[in-house]
PDB file of N, CA, C and O in Angstrom:
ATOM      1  N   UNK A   1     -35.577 171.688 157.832  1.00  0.00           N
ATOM      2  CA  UNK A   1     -35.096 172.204 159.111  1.00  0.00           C
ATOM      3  C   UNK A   1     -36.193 172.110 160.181  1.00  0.00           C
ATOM      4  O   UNK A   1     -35.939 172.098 161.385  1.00  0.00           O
ATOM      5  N   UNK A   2     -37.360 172.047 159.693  1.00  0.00           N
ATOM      6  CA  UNK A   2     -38.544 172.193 160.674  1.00  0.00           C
ATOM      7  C   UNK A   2     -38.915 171.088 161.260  1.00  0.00           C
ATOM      8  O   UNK A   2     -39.271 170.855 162.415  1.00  0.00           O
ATOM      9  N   UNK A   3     -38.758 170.259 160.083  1.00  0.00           N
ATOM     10  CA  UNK A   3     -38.791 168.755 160.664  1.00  0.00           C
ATOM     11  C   UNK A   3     -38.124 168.000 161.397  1.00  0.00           C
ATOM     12  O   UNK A   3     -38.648 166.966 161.812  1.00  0.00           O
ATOM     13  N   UNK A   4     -36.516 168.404 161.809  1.00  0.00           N
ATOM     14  CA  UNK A   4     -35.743 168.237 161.796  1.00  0.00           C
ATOM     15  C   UNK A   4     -36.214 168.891 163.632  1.00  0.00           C
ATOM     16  O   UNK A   4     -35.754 168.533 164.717  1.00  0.00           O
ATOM     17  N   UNK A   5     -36.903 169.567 163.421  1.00  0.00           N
ATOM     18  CA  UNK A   5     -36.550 170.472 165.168  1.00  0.00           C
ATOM     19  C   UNK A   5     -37.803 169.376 165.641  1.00  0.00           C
ATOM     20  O   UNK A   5     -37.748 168.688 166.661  1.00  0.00           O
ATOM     21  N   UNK A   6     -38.730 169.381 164.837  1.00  0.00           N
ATOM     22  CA  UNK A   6     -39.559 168.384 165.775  1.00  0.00           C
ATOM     23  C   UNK A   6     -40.052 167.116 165.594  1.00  0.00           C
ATOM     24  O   UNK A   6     -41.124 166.575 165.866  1.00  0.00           O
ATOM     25  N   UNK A   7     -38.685 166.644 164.896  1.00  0.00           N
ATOM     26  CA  UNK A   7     -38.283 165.233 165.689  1.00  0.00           C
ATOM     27  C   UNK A   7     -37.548 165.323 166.653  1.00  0.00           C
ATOM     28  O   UNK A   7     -37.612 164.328 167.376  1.00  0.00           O
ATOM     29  N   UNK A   8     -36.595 166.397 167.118  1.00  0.00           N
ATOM     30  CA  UNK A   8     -36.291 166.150 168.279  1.00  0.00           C
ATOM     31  C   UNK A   8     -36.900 166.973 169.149  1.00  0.00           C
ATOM     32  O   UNK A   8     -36.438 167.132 170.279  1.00  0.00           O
ATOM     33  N   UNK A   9     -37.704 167.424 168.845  1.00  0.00           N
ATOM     34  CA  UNK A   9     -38.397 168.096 170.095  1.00  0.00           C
ATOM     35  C   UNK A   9     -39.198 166.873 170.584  1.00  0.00           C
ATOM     36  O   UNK A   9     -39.071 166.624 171.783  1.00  0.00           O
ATOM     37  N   UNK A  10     -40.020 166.049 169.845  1.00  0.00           N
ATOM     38  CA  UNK A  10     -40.728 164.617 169.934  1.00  0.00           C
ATOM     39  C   UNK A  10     -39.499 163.524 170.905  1.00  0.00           C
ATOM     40  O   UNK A  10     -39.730 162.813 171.883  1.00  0.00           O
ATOM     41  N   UNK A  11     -38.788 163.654 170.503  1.00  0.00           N
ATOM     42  CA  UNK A  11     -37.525 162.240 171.379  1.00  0.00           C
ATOM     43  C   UNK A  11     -36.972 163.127 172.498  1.00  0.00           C
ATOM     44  O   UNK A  11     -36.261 162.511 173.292  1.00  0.00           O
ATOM     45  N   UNK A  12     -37.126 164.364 172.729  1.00  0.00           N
ATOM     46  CA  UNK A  12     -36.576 164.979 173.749  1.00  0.00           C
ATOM     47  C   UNK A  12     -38.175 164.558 174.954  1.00  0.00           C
ATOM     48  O   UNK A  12     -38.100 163.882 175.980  1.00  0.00           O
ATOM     49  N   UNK A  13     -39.137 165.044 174.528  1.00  0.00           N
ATOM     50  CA  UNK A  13     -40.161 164.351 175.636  1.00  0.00           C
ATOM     51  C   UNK A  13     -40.143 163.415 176.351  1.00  0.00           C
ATOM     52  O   UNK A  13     -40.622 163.581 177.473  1.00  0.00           O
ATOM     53  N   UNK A  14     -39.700 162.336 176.065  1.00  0.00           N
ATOM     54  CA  UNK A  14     -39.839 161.186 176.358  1.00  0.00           C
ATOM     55  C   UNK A  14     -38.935 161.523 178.098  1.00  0.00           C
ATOM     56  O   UNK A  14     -39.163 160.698 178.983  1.00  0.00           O
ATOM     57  N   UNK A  15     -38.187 162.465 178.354  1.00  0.00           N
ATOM     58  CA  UNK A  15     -37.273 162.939 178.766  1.00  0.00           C
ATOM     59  C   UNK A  15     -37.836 163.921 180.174  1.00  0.00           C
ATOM     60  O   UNK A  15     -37.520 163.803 181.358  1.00  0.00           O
ATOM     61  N   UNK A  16     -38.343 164.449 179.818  1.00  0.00           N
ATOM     62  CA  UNK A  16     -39.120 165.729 180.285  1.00  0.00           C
ATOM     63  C   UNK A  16     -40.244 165.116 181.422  1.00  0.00           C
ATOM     64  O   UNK A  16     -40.699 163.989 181.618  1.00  0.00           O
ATOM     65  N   UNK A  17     -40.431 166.313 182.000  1.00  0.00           N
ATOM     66  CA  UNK A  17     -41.608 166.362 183.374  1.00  0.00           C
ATOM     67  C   UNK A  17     -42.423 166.807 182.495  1.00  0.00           C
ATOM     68  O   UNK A  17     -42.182 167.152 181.338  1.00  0.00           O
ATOM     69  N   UNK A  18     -43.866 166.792 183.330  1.00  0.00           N
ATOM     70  CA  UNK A  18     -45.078 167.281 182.962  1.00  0.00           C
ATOM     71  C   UNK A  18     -45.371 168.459 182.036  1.00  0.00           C
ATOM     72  O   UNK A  18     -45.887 168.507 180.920  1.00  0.00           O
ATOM     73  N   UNK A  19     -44.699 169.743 183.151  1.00  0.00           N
ATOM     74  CA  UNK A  19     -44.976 170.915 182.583  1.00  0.00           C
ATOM     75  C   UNK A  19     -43.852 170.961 181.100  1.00  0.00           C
ATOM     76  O   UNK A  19     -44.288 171.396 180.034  1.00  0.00           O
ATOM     77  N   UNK A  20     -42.869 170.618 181.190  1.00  0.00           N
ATOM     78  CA  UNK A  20     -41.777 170.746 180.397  1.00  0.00           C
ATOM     79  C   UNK A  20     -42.630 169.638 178.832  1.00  0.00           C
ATOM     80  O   UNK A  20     -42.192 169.639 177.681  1.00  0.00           O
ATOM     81  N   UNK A  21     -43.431 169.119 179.154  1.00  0.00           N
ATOM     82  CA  UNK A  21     -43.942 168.110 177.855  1.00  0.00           C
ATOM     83  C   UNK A  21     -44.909 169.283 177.128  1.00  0.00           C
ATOM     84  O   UNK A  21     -44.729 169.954 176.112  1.00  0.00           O
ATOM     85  N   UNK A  22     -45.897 169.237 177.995  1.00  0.00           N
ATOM     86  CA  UNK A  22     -46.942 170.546 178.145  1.00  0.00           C
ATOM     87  C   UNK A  22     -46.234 171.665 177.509  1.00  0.00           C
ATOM     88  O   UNK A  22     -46.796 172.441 176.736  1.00  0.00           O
ATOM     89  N   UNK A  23     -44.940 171.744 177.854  1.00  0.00           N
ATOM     90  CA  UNK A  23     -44.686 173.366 177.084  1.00  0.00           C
ATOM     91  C   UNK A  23     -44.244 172.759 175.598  1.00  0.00           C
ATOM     92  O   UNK A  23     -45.032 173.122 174.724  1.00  0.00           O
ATOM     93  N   UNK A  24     -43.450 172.140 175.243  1.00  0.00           N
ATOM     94  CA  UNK A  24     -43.006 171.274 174.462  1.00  0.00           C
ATOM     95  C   UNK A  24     -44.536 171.143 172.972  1.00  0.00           C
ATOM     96  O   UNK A  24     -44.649 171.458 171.788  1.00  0.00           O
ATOM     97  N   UNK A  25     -45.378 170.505 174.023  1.00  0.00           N
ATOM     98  CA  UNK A  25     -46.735 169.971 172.618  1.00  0.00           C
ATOM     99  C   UNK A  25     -47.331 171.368 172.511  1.00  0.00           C
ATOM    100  O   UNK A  25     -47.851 171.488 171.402  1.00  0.00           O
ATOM    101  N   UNK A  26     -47.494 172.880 173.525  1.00  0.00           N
ATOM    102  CA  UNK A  26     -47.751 173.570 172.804  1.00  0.00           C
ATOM    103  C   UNK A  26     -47.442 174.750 172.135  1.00  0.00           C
ATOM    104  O   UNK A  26     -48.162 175.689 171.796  1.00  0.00           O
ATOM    105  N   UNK A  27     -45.531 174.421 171.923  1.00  0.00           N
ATOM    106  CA  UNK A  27     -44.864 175.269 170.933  1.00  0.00           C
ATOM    107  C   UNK A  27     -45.042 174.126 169.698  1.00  0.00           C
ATOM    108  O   UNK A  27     -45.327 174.482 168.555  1.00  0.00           O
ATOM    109  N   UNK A  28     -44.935 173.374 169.895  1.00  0.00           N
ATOM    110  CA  UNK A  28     -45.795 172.529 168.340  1.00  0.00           C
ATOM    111  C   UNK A  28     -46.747 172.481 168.021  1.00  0.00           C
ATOM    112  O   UNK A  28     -46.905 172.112 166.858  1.00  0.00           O
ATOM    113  N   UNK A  29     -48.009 172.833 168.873  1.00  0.00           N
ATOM    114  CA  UNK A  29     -48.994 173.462 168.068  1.00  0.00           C
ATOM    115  C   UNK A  29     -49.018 174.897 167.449  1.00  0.00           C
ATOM    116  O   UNK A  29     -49.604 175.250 166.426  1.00  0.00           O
ATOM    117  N   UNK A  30     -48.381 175.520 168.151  1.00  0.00           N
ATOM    118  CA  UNK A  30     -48.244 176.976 167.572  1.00  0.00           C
ATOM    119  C   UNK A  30     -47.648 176.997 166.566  1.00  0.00           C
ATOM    120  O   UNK A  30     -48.176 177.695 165.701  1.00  0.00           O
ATOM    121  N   UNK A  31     -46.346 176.304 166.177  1.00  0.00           N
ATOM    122  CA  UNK A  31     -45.860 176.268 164.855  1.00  0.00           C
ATOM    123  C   UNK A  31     -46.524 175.580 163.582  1.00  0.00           C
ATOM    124  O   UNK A  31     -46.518 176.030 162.437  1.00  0.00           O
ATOM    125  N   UNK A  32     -47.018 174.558 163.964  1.00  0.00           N
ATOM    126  CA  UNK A  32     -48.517 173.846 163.305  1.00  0.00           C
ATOM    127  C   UNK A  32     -49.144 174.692 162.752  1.00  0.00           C
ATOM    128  O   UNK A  32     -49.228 174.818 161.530  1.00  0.00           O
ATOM    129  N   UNK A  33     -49.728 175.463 163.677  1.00  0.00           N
ATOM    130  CA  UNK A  33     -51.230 176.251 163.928  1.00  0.00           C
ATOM    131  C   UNK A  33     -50.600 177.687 162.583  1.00  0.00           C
ATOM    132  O   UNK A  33     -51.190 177.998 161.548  1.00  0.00           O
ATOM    133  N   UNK A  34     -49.473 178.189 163.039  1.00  0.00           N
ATOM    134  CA  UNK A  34     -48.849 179.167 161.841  1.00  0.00           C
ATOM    135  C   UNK A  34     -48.336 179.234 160.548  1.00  0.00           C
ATOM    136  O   UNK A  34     -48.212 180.039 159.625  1.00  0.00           O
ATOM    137  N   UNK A  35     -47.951 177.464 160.991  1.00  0.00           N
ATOM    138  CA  UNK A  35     -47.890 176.947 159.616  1.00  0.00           C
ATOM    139  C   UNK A  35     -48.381 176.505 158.491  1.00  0.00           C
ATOM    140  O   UNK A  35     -47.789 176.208 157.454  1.00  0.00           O
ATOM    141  N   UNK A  36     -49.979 176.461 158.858  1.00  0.00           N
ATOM    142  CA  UNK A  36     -50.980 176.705 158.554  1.00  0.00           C
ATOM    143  C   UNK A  36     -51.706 178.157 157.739  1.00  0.00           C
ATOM    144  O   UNK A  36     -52.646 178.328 156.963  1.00  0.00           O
ATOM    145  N   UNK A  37     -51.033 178.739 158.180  1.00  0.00           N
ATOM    146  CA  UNK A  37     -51.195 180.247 158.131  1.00  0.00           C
ATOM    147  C   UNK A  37     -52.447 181.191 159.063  1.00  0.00           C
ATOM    148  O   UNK A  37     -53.076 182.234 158.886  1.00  0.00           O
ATOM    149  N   UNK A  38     -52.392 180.563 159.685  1.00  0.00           N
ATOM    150  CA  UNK A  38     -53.631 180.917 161.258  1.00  0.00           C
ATOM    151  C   UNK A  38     -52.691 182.204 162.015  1.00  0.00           C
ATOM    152  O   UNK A  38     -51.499 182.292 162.309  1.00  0.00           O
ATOM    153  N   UNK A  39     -53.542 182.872 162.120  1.00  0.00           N
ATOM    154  CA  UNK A  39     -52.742 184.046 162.375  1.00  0.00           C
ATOM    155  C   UNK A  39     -52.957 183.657 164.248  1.00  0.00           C
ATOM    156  O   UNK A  39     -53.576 182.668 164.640  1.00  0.00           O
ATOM    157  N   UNK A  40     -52.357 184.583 165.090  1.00  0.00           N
ATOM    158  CA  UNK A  40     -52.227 184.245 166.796  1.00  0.00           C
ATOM    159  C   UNK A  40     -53.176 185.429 166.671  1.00  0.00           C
ATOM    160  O   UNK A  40     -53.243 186.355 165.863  1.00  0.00           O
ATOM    161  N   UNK A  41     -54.091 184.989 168.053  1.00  0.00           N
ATOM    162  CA  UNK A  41     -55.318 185.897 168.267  1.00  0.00           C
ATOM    163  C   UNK A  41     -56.702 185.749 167.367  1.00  0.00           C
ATOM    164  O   UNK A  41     -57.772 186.172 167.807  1.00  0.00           O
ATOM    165  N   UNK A  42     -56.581 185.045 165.934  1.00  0.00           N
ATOM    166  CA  UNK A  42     -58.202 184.612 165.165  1.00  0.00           C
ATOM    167  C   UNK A  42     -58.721 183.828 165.542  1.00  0.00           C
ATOM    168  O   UNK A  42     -58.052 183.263 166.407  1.00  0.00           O
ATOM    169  N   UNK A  43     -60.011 183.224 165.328  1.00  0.00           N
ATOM    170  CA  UNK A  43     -61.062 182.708 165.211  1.00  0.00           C
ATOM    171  C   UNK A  43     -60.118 181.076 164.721  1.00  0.00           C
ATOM    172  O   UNK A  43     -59.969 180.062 165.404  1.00  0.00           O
ATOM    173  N   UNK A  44     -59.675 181.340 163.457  1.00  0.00           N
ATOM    174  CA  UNK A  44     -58.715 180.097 162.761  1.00  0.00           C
ATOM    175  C   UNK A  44     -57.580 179.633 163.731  1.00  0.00           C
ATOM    176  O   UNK A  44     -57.304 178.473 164.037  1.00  0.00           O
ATOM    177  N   UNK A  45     -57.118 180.527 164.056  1.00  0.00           N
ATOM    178  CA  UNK A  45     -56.047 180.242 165.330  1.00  0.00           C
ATOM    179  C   UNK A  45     -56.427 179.071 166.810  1.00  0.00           C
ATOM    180  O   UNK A  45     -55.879 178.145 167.407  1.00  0.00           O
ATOM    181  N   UNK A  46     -57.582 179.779 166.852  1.00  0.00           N
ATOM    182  CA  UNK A  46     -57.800 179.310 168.136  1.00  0.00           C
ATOM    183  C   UNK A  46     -58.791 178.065 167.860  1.00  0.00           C
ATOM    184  O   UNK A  46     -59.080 177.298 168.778  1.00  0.00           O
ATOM    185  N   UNK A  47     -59.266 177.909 166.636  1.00  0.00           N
ATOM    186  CA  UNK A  47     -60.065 176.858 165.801  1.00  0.00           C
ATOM    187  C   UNK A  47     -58.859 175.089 165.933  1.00  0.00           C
ATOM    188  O   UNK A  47     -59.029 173.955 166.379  1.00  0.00           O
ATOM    189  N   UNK A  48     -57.937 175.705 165.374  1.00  0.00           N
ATOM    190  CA  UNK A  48     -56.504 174.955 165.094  1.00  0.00           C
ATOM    191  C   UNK A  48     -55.886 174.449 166.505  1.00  0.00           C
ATOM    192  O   UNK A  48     -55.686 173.248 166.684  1.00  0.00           O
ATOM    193  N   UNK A  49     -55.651 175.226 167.303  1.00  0.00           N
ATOM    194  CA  UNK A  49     -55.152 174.694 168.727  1.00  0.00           C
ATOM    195  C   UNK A  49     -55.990 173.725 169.299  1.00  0.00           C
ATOM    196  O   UNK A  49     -55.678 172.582 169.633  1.00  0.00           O
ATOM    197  N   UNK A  50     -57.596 174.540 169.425  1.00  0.00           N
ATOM    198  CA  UNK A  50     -58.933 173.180 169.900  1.00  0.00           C
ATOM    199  C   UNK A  50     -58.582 171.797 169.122  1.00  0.00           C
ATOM    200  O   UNK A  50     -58.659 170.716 169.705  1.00  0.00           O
ATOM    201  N   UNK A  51     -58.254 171.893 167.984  1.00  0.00           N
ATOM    202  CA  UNK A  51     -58.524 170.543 167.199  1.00  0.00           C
ATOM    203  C   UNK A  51     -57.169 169.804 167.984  1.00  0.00           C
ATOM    204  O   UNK A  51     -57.333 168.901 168.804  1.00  0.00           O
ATOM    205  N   UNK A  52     -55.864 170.308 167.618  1.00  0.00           N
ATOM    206  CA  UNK A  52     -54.608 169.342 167.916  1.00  0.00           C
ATOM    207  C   UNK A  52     -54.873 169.168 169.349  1.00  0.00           C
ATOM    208  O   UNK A  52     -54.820 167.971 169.634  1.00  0.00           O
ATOM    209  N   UNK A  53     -55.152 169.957 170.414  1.00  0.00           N
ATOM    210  CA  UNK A  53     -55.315 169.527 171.316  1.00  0.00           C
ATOM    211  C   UNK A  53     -56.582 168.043 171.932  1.00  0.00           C
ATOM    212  O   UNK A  53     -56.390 167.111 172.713  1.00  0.00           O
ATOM    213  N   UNK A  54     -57.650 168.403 171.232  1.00  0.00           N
ATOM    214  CA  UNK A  54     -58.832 167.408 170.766  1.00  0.00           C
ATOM    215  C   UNK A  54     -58.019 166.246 170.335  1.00  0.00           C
ATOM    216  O   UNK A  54     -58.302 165.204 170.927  1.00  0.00           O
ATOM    217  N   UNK A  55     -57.069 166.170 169.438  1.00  0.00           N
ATOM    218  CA  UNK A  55     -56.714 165.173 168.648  1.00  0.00           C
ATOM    219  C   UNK A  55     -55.456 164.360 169.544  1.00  0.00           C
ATOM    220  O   UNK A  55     -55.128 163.213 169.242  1.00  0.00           O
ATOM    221  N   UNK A  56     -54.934 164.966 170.455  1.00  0.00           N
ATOM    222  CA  UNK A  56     -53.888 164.843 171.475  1.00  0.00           C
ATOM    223  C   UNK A  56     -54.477 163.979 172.530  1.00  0.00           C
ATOM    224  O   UNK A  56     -53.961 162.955 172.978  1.00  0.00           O
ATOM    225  N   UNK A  57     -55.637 164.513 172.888  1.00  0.00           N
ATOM    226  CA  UNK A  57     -56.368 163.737 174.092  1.00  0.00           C
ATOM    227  C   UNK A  57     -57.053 162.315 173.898  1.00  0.00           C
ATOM    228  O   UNK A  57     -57.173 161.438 174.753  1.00  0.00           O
ATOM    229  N   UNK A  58     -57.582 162.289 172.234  1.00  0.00           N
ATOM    230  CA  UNK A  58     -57.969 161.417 172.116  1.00  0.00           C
ATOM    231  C   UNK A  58     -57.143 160.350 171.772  1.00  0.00           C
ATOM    232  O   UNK A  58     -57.562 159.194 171.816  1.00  0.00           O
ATOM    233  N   UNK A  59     -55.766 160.690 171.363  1.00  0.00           N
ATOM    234  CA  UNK A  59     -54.678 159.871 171.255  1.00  0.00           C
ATOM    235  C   UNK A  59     -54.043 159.396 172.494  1.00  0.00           C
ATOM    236  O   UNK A  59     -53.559 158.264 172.494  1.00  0.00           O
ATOM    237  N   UNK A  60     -53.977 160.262 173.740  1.00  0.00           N
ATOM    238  CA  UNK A  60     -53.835 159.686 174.398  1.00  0.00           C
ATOM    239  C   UNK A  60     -54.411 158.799 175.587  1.00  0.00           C
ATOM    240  O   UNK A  60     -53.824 158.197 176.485  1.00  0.00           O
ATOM    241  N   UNK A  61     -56.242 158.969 175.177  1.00  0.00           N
ATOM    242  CA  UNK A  61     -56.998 158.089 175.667  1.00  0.00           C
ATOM    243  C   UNK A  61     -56.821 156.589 175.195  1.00  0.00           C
ATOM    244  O   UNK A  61     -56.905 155.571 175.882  1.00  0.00           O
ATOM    245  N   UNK A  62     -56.528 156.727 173.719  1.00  0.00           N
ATOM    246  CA  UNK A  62     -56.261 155.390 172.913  1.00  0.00           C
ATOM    247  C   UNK A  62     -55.259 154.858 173.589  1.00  0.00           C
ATOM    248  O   UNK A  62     -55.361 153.635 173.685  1.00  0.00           O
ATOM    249  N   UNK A  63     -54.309 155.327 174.105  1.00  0.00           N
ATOM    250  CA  UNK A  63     -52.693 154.678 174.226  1.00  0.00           C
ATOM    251  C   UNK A  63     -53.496 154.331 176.351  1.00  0.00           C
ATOM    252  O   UNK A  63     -53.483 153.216 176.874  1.00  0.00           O
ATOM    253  N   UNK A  64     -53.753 154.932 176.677  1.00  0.00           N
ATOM    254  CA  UNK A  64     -54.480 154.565 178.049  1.00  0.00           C
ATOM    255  C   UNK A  64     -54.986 153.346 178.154  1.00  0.00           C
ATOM    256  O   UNK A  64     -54.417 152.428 178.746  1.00  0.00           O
ATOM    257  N   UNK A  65     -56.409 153.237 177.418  1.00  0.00           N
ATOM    258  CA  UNK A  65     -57.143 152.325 176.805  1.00  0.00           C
ATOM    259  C   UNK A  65     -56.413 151.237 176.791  1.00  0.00           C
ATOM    260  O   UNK A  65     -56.513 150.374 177.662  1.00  0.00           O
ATOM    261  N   UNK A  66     -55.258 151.142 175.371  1.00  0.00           N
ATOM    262  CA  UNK A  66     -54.848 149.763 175.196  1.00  0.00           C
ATOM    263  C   UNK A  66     -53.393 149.407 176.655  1.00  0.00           C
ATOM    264  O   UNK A  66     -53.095 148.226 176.837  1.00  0.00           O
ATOM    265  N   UNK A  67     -52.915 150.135 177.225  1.00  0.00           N
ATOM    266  CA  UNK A  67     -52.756 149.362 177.989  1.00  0.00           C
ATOM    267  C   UNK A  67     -52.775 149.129 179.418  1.00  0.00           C
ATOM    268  O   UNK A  67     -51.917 148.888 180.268  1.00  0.00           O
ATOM    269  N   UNK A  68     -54.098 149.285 179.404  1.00  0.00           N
ATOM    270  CA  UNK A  68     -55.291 149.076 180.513  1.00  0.00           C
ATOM    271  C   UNK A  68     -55.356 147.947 180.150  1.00  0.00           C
ATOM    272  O   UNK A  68     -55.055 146.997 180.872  1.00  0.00           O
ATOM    273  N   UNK A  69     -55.896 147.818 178.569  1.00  0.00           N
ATOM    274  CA  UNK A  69     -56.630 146.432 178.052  1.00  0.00           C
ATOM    275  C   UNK A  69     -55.197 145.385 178.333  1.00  0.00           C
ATOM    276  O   UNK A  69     -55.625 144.334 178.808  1.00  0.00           O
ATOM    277  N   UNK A  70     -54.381 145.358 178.260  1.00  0.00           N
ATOM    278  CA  UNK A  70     -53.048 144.274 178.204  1.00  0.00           C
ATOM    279  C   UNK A  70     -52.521 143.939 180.001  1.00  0.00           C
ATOM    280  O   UNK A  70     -51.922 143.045 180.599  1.00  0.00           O
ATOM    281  N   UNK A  71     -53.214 145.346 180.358  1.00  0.00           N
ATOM    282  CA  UNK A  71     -52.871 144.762 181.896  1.00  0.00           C
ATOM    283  C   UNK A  71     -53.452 143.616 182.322  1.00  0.00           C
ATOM    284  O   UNK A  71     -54.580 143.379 181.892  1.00  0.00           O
ATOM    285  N   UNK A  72     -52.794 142.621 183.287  1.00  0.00           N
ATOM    286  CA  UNK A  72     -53.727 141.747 184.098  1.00  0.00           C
ATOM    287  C   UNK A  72     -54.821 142.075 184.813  1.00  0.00           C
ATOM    288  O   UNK A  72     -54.963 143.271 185.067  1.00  0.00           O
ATOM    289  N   UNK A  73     -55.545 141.392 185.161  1.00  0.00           N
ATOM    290  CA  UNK A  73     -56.816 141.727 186.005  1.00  0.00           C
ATOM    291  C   UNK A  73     -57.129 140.531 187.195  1.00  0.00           C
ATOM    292  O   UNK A  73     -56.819 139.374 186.911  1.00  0.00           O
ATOM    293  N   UNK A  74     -57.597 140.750 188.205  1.00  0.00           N
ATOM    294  CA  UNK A  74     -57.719 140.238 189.375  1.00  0.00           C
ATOM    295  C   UNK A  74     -59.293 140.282 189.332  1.00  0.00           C
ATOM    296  O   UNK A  74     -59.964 141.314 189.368  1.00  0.00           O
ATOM    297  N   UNK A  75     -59.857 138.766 189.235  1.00  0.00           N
ATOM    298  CA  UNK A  75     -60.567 138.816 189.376  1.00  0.00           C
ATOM    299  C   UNK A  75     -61.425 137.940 190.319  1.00  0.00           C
ATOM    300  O   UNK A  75     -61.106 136.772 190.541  1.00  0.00           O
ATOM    301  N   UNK A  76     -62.852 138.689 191.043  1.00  0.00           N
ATOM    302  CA  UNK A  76     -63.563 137.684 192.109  1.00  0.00           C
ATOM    303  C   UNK A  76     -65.358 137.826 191.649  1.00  0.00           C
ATOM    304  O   UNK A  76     -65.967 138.822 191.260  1.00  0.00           O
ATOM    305  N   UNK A  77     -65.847 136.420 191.878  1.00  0.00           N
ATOM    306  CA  UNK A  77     -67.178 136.506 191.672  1.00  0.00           C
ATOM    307  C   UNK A  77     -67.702 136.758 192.947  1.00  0.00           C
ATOM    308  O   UNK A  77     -66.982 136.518 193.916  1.00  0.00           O
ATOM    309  N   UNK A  78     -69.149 137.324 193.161  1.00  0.00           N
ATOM    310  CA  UNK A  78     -69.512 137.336 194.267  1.00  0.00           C
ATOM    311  C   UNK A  78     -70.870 136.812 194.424  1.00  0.00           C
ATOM    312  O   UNK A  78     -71.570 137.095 193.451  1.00  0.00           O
ATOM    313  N   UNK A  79     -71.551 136.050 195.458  1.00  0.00           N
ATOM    314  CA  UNK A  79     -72.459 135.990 195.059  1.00  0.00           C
ATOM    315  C   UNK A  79     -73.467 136.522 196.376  1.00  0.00           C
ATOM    316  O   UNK A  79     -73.012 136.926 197.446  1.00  0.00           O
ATOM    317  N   UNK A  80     -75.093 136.414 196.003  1.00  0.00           N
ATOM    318  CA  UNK A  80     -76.203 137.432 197.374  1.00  0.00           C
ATOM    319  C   UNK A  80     -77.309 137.254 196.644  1.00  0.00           C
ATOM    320  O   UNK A  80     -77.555 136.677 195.584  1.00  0.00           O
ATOM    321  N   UNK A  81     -78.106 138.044 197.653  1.00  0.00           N
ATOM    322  CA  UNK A  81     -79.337 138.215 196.686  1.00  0.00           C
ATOM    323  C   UNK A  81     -79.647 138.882 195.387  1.00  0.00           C
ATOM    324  O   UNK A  81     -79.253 139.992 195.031  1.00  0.00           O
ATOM    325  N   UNK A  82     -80.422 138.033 194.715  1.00  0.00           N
ATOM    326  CA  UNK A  82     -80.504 138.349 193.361  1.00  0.00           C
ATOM    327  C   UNK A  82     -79.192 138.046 192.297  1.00  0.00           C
ATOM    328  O   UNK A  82     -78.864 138.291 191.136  1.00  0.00           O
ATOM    329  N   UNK A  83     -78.766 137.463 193.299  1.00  0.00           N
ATOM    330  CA  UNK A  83     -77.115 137.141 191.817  1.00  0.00           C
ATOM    331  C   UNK A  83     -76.198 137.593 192.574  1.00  0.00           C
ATOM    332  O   UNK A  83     -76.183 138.003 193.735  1.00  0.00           O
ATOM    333  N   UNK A  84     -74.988 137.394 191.308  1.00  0.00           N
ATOM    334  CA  UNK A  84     -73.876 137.529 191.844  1.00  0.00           C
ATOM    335  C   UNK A  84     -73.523 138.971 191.243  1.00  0.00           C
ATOM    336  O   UNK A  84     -74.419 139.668 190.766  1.00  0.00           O
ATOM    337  N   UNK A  85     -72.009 139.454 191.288  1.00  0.00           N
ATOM    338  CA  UNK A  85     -71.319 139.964 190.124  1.00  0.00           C
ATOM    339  C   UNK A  85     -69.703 139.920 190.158  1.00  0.00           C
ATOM    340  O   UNK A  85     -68.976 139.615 191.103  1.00  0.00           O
ATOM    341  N   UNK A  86     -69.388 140.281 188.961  1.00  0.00           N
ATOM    342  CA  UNK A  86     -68.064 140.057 188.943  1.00  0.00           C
ATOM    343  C   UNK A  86     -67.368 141.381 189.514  1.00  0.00           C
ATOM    344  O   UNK A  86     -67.773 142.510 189.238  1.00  0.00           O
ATOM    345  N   UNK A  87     -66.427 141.148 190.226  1.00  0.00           N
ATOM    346  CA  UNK A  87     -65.608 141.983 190.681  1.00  0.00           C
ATOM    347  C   UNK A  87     -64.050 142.114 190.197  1.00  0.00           C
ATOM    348  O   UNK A  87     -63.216 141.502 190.865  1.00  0.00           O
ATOM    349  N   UNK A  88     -63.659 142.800 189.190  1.00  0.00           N
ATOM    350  CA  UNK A  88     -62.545 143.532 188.976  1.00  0.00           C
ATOM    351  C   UNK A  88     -61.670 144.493 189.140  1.00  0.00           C
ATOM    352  O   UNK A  88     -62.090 145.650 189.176  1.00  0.00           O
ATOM    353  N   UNK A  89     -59.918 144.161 189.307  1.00  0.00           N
ATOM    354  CA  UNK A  89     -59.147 145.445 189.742  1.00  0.00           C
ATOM    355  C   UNK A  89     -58.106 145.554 189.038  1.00  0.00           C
ATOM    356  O   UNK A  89     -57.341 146.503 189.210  1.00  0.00           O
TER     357      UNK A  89
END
C-alpha cells in the first residue's frame, strides 16, 4: 500500500508547481525518515531528512549537469594580447 502511494505521489509531480513538488518530496521524506523508525524531533530524525535531502540535490545536480552537457553550444574564439580564448554560451 505504501508503495503504491508513492508511486503515485512520484507521477503526480511531474504535474505540480514548485511549492506543491516541495511539499510532495517532503511528505516522502517524512514517511522514509519514520519508516526507518526515526522518531520526529531526534538527532536520527533530523540526521535522515539532511541525507535524502543531500541525496535529492545531488541528483538533481546530475540530471542539470547532463543536460547542460547534450545542449548545443555557441561557440567564438577570440583573439588580443597574450592569446586568445574561447568563448561559450
Amino acid at each position: 500500500m505504501r508503495r503504491a502511494f508513492f508511486l503515485s505521489l512520484l507521477l503526480l509531480t511531474g504535474c505540480l508547481g514548485e511549492e506543491e513538488r516541495i511539499a510532495a518530496a517532503n511528505a516522502k521524506d517524512d514517511q522514509q525518515c519514520l519508516a526507518y523508525g526515526a522518531q520526529k524531533g531526534t538527532d536520527a530524525y533530523v540526521n535522515c531528512r539532511a541525507q535524502l535531502e543531500g541525496a535529492r540535490r545531488q541528483a538533481d545536480g546530475a540530471l542539470v549537469a547532463a543536460r547542460n552537457a547534450e545542449r548545443p553550444r555557441n561557440c567564438i574564439t577570440t583573439t588580443g594580447y597574450g592569446g586568445g580564448s574561447l568563448i561559450c554560451n
